[in-house]
PATIVEX-627339 format. One record per atom (N, C-alpha, C): x, y, z; atom name; residue in three letters. Coordinates in nm, 2 decimals. Each point is the difference from the previous one (the first is absolute). Layout:
@xx->X | yy->Y | zz->Z | a->CA | r->ALA;
...
This chain:
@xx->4.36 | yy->2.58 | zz->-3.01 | a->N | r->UNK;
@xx->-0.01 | yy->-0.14 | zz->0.05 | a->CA | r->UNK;
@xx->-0.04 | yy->-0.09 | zz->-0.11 | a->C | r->UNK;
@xx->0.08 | yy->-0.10 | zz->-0.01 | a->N | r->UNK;
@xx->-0.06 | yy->-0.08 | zz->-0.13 | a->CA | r->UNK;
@xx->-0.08 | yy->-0.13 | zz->0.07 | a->C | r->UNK;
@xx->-0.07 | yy->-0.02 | zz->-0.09 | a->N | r->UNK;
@xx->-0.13 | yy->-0.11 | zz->0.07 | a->CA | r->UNK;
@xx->0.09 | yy->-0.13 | zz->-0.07 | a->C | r->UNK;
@xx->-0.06 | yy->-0.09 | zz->0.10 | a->N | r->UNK;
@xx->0.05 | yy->-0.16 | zz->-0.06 | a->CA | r->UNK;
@xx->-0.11 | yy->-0.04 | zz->-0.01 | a->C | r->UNK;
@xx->0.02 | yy->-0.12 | zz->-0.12 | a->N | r->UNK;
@xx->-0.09 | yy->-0.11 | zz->-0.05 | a->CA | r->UNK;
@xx->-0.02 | yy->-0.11 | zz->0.16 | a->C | r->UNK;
@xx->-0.13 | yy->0.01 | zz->0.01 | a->N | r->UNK;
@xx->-0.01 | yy->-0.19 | zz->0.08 | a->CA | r->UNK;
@xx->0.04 | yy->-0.08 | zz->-0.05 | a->C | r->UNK;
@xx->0.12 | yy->-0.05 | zz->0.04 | a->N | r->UNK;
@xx->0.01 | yy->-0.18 | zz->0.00 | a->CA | r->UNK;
@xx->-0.13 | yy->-0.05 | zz->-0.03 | a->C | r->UNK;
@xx->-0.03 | yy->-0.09 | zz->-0.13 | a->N | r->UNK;
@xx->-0.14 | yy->-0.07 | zz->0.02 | a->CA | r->UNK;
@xx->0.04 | yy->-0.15 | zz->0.02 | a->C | r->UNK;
@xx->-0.04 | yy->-0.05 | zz->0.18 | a->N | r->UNK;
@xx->0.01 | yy->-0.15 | zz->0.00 | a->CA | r->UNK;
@xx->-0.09 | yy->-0.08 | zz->-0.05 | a->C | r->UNK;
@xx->0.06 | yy->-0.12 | zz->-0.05 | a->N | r->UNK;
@xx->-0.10 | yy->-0.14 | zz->-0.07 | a->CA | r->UNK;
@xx->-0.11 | yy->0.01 | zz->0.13 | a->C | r->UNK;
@xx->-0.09 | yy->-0.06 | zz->-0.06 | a->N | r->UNK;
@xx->-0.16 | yy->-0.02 | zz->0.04 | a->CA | r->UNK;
@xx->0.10 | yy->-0.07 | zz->0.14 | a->C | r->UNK;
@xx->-0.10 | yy->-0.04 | zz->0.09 | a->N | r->UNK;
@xx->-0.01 | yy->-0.08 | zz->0.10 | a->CA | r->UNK;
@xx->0.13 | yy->0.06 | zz->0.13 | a->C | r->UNK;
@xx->0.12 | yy->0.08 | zz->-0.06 | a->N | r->UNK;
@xx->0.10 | yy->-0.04 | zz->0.07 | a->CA | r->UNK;
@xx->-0.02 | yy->0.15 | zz->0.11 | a->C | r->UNK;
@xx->0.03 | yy->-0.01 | zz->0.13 | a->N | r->UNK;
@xx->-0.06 | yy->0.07 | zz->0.10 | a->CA | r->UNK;
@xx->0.11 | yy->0.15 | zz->0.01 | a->C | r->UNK;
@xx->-0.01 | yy->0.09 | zz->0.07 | a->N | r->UNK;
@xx->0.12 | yy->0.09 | zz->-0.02 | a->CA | r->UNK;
@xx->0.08 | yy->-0.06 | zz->0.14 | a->C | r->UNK;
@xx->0.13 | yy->0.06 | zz->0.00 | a->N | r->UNK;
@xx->0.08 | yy->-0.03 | zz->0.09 | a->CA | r->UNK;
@xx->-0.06 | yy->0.04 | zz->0.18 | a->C | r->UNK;
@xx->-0.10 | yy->0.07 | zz->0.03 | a->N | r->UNK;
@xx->0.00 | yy->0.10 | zz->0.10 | a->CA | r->UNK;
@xx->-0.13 | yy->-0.12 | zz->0.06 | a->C | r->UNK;
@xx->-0.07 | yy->-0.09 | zz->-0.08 | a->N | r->UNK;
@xx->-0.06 | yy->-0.08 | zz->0.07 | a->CA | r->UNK;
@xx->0.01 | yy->-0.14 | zz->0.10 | a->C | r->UNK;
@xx->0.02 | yy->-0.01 | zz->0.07 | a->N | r->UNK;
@xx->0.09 | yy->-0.12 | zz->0.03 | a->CA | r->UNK;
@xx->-0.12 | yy->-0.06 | zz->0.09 | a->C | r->UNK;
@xx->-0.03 | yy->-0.12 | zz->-0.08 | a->N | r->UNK;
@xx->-0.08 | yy->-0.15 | zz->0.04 | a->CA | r->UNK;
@xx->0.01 | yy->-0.09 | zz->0.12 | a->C | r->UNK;
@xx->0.13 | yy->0.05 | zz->0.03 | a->N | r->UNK;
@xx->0.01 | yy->-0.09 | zz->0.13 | a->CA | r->UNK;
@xx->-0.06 | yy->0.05 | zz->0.10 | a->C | r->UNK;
@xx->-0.03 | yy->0.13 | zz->0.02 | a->N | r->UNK;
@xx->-0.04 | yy->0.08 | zz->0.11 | a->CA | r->UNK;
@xx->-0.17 | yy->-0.01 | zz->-0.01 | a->C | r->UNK;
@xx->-0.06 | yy->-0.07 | zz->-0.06 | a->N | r->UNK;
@xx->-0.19 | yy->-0.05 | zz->-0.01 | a->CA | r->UNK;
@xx->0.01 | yy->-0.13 | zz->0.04 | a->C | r->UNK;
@xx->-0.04 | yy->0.05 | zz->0.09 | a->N | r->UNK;
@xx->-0.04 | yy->-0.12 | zz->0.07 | a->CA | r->UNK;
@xx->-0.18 | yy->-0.02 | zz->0.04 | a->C | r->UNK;
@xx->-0.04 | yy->-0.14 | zz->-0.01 | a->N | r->UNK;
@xx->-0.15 | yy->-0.01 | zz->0.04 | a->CA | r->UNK;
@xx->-0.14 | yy->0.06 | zz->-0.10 | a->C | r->UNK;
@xx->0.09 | yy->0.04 | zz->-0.13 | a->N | r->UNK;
@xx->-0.10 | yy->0.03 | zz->-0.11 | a->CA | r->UNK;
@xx->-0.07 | yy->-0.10 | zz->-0.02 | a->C | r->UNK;
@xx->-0.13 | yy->0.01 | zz->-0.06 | a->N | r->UNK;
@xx->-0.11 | yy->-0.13 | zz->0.01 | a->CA | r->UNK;
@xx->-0.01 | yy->0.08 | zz->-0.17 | a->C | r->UNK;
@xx->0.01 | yy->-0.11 | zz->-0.10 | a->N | r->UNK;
@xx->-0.05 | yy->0.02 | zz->-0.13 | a->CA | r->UNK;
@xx->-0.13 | yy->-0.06 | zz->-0.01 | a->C | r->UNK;
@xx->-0.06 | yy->0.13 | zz->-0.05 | a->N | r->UNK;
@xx->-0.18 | yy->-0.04 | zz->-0.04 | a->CA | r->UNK;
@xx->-0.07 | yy->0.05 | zz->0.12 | a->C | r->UNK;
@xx->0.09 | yy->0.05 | zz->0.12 | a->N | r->UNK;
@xx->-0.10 | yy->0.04 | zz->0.08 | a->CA | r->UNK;
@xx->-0.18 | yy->0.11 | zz->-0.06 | a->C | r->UNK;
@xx->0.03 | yy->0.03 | zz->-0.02 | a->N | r->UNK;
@xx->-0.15 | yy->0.08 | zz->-0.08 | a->CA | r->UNK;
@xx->-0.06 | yy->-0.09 | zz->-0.09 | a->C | r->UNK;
@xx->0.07 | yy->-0.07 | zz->-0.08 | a->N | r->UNK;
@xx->-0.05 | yy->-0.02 | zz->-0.10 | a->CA | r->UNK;
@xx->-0.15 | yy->-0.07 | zz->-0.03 | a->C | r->UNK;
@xx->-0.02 | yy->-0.05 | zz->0.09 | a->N | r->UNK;
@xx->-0.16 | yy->-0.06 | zz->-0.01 | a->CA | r->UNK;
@xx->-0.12 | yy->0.11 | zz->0.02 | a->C | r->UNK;
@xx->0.08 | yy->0.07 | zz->0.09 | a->N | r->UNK;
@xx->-0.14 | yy->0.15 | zz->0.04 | a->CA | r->UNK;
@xx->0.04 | yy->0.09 | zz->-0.16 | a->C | r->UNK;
@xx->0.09 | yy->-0.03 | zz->-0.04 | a->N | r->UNK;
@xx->-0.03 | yy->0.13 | zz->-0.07 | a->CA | r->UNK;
@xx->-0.02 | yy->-0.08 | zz->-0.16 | a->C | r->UNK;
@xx->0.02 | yy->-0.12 | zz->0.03 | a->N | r->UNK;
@xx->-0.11 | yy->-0.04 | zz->-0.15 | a->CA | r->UNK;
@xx->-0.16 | yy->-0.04 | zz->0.02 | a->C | r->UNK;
@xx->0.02 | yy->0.03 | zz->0.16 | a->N | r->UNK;
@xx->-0.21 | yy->0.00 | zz->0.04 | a->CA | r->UNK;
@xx->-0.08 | yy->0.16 | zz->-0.04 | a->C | r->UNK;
@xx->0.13 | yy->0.11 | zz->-0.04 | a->N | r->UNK;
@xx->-0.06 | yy->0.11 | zz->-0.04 | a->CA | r->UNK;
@xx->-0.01 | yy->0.10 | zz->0.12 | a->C | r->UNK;
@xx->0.07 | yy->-0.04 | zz->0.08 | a->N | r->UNK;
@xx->0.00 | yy->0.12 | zz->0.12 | a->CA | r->UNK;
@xx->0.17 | yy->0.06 | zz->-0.06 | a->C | r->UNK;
@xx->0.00 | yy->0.10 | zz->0.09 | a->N | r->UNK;
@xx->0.07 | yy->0.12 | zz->-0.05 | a->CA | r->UNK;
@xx->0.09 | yy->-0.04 | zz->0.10 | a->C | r->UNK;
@xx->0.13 | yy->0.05 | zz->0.01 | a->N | r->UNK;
@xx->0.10 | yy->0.00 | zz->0.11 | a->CA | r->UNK;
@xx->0.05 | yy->0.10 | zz->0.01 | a->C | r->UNK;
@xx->-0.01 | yy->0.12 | zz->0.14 | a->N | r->UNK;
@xx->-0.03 | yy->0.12 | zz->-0.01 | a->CA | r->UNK;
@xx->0.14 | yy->0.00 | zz->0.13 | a->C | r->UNK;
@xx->0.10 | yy->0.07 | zz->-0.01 | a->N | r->UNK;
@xx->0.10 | yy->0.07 | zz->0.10 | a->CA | r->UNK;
@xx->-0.04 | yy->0.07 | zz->0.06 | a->C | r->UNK;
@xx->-0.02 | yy->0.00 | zz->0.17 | a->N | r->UNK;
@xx->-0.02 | yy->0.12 | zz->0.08 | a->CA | r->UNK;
@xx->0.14 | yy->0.09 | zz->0.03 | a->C | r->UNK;
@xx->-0.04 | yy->0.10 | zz->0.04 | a->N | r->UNK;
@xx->0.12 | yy->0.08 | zz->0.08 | a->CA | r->UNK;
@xx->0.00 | yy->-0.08 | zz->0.12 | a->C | r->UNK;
@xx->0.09 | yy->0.01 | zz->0.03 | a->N | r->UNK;
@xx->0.02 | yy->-0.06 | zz->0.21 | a->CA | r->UNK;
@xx->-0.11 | yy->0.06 | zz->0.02 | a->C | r->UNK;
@xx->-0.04 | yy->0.17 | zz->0.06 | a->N | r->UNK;
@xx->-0.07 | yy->0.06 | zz->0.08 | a->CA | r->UNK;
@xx->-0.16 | yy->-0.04 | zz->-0.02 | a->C | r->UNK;
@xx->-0.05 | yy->-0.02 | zz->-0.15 | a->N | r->UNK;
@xx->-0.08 | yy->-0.11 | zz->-0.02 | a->CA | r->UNK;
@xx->0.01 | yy->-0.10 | zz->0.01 | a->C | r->UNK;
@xx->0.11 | yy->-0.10 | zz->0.02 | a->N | r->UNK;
@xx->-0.04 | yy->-0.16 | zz->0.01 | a->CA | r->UNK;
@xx->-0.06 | yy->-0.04 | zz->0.15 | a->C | r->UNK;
@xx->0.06 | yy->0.11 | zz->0.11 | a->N | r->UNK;
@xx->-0.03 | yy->-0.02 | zz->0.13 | a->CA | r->UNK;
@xx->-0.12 | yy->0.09 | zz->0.07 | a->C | r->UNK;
@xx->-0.09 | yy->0.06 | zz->-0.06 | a->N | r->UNK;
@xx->-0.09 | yy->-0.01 | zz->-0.03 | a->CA | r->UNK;
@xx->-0.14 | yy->-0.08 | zz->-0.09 | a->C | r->UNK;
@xx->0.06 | yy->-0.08 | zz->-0.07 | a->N | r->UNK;
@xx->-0.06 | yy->-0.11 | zz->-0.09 | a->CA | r->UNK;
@xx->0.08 | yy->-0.06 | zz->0.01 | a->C | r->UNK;
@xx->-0.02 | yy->-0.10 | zz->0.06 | a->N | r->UNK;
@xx->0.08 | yy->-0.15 | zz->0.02 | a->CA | r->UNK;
@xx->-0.02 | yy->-0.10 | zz->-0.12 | a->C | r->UNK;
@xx->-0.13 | yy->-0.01 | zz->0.01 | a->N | r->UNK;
@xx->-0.04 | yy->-0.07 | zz->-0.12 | a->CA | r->UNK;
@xx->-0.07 | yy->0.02 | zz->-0.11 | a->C | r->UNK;
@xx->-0.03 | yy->-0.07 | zz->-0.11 | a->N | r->UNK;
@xx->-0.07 | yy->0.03 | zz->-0.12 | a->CA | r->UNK;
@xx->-0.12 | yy->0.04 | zz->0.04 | a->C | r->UNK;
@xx->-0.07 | yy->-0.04 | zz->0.09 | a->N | r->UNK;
@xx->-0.13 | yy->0.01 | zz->0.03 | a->CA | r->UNK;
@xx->0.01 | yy->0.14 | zz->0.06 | a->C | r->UNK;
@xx->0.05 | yy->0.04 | zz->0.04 | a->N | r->UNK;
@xx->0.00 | yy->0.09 | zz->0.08 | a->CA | r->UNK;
@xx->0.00 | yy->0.14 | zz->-0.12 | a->C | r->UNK;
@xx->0.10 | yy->-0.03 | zz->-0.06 | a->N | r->UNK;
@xx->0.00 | yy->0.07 | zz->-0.14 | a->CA | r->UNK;
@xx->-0.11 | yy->0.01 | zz->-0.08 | a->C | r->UNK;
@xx->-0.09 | yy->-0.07 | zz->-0.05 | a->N | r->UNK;
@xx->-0.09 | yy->-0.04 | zz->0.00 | a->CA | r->UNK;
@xx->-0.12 | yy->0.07 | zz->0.01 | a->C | r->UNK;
@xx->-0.02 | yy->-0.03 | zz->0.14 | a->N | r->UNK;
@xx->-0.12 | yy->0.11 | zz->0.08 | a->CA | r->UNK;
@xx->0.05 | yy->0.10 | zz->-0.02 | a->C | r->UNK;
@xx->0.10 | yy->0.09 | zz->0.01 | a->N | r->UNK;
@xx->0.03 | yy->0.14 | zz->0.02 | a->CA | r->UNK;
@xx->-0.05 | yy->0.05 | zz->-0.17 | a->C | r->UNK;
@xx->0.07 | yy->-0.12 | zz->-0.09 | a->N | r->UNK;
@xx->-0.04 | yy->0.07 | zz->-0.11 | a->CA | r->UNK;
@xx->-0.14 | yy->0.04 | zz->-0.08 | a->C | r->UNK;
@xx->-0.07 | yy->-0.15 | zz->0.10 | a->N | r->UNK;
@xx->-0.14 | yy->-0.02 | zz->-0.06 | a->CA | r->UNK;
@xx->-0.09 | yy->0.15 | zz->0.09 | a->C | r->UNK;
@xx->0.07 | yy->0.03 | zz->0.11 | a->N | r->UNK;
@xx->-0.13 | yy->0.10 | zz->0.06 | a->CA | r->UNK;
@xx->0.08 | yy->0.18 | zz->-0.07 | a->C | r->UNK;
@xx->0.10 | yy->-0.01 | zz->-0.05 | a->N | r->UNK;
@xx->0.07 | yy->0.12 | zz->-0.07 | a->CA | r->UNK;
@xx->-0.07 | yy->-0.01 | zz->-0.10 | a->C | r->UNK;
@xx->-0.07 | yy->-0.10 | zz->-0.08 | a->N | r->UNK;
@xx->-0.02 | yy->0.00 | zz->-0.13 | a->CA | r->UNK;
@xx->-0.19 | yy->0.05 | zz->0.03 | a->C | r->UNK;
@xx->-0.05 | yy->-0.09 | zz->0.12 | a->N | r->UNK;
@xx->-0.14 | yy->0.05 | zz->-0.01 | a->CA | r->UNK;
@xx->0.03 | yy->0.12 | zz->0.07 | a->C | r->UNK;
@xx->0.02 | yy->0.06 | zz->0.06 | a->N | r->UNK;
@xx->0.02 | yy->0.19 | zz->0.04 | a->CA | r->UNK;
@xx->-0.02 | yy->0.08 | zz->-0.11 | a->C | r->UNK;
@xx->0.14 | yy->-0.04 | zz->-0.07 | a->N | r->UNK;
@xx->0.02 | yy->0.07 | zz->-0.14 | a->CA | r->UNK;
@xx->-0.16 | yy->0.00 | zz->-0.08 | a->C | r->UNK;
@xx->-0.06 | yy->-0.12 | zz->-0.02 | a->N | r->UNK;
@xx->-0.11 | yy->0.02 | zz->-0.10 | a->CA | r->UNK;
@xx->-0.13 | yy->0.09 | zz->0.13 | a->C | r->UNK;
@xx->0.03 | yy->-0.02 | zz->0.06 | a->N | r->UNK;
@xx->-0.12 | yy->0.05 | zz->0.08 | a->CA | r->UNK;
@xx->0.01 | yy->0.16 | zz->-0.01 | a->C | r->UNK;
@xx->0.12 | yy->0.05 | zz->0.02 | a->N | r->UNK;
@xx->0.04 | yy->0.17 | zz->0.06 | a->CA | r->UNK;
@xx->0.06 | yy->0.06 | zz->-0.15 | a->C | r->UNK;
@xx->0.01 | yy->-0.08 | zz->-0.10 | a->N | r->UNK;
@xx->0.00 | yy->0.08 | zz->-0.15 | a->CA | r->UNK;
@xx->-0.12 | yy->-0.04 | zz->-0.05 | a->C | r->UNK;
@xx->-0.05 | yy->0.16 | zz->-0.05 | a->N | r->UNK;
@xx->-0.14 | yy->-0.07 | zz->-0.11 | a->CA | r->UNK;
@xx->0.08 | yy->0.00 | zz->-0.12 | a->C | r->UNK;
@xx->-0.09 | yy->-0.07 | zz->-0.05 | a->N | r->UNK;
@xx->0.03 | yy->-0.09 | zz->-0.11 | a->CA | r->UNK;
@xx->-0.01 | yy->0.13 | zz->-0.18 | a->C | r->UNK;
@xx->0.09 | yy->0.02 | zz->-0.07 | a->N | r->UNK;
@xx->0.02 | yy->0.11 | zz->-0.06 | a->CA | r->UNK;
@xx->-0.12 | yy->0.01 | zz->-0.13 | a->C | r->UNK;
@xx->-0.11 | yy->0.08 | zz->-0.04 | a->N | r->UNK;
@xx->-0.10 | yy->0.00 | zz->-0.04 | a->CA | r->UNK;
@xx->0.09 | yy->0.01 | zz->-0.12 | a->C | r->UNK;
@xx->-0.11 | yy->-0.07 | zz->-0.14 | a->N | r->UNK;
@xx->0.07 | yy->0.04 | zz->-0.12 | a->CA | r->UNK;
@xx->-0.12 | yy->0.08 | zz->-0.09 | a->C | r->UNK;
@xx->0.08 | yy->0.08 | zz->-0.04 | a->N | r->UNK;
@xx->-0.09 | yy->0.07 | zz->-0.12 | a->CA | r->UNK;
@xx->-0.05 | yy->-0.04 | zz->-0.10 | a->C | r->UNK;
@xx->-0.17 | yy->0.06 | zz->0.01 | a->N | r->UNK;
@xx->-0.07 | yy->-0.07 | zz->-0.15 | a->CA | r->UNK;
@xx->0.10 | yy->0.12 | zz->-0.13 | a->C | r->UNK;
@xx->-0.03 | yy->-0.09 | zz->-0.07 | a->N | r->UNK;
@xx->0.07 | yy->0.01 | zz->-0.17 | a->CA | r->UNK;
@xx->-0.11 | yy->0.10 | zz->-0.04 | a->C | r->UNK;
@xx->0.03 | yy->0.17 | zz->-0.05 | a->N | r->UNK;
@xx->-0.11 | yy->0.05 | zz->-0.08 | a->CA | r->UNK;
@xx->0.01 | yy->-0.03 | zz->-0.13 | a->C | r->UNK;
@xx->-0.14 | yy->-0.04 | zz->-0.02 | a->N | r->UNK;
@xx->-0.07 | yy->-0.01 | zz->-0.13 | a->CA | r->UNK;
@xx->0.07 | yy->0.08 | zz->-0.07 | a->C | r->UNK;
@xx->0.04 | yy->-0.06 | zz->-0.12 | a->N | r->UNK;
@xx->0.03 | yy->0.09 | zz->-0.14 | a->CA | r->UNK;
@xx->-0.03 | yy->0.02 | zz->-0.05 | a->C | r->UNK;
């Protein structure tokens, strides 16, 4: 089987298989203000989003997973250095 080179298209120009007319109701910038306040913009699975509806909700789950975790692992002791 012989391999082919990619076609490389000029910067900006879109491939043929996307077609523009079919987006409709995109909002440009939607995120943009939350995510230059430094919050994160995280994708759920469906089976998680309806479970967590909202950020908050996310949130709590994560903050009481995070104190469990510190509570129910001890904390890993480090070794003193012997004298040489």
């Amino acid at each position: 089987m012989a391999t082919q080179k990619a076609r490389k298209r000029p910067s900006g120009e879109l491939r043929p298989e996307y077609d523009l007319s079919q987006l409709h109701g995109g909002v440009r910038g939607k995120y943009y203000q939350r995510a230059r306040a430094g919050g994160s913009i995280v994708l759920l699975d469906p089976e998680l989003s309806k479970l967590f509806p909202t950020s908050e909700a996310v949130n709590d789950a994560l903050r009481m997973l995070v104190a469990a975790a510190r509570t129910s692992v001890p904390q890993p002791r480090r070794s003193r250095a012997k004298p040489a």
